[in-house]
C-alpha positions in Angstrom: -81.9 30.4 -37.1 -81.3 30.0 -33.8 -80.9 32.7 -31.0 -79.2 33.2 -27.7 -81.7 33.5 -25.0 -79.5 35.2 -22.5 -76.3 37.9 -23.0 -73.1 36.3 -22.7 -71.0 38.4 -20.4 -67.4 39.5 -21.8 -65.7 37.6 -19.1 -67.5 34.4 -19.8 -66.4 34.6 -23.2 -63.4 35.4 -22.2 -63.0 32.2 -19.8 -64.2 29.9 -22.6 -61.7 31.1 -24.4 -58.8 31.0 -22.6 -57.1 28.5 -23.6 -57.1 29.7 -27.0 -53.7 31.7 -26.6 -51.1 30.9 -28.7 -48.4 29.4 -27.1 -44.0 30.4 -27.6 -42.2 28.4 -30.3 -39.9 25.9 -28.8 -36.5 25.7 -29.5 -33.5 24.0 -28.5 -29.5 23.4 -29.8 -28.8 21.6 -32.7 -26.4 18.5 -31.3 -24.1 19.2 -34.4 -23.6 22.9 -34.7 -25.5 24.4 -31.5 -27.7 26.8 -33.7 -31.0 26.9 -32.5 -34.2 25.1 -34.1 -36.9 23.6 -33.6 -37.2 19.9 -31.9 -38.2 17.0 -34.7 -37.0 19.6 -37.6 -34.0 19.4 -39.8 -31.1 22.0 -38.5 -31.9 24.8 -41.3 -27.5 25.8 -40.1 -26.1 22.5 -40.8 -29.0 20.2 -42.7 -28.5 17.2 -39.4 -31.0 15.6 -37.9 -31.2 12.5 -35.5 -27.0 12.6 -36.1 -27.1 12.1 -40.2 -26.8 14.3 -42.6 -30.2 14.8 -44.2 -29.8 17.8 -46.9 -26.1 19.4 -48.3 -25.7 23.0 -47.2 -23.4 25.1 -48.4 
């Protein structure tokens, strides 16, 4: 099994890993009814997406 020769320092580890973080959800207005969701998603409010009705909501 294999070994490290040297210690790695906390801050190298922690430079390696910095782009790890996860990053905010984006959101934007739904064209139809203005409630937020995310882009490329069906509106969970209204059930529209690219300007058609996709599912019936209630």
């Amino acid at each position: 099994m294999a070994l490290p020769k040297v210690k790695l320092s906390k801050s190298k580890k922690g430079r390696r890993r910095s782009h790890l973080a996860l990053a905010l959800a984006q959101i934007q207005p739904c064209p139809n009814c203005k409630h937020m969701k995310r882009p490329h998603a069906i509106c969970p409010n209204c059930g529209h997406y690219n300007g058609k009705e996709v599912i019936k909501t209630a």
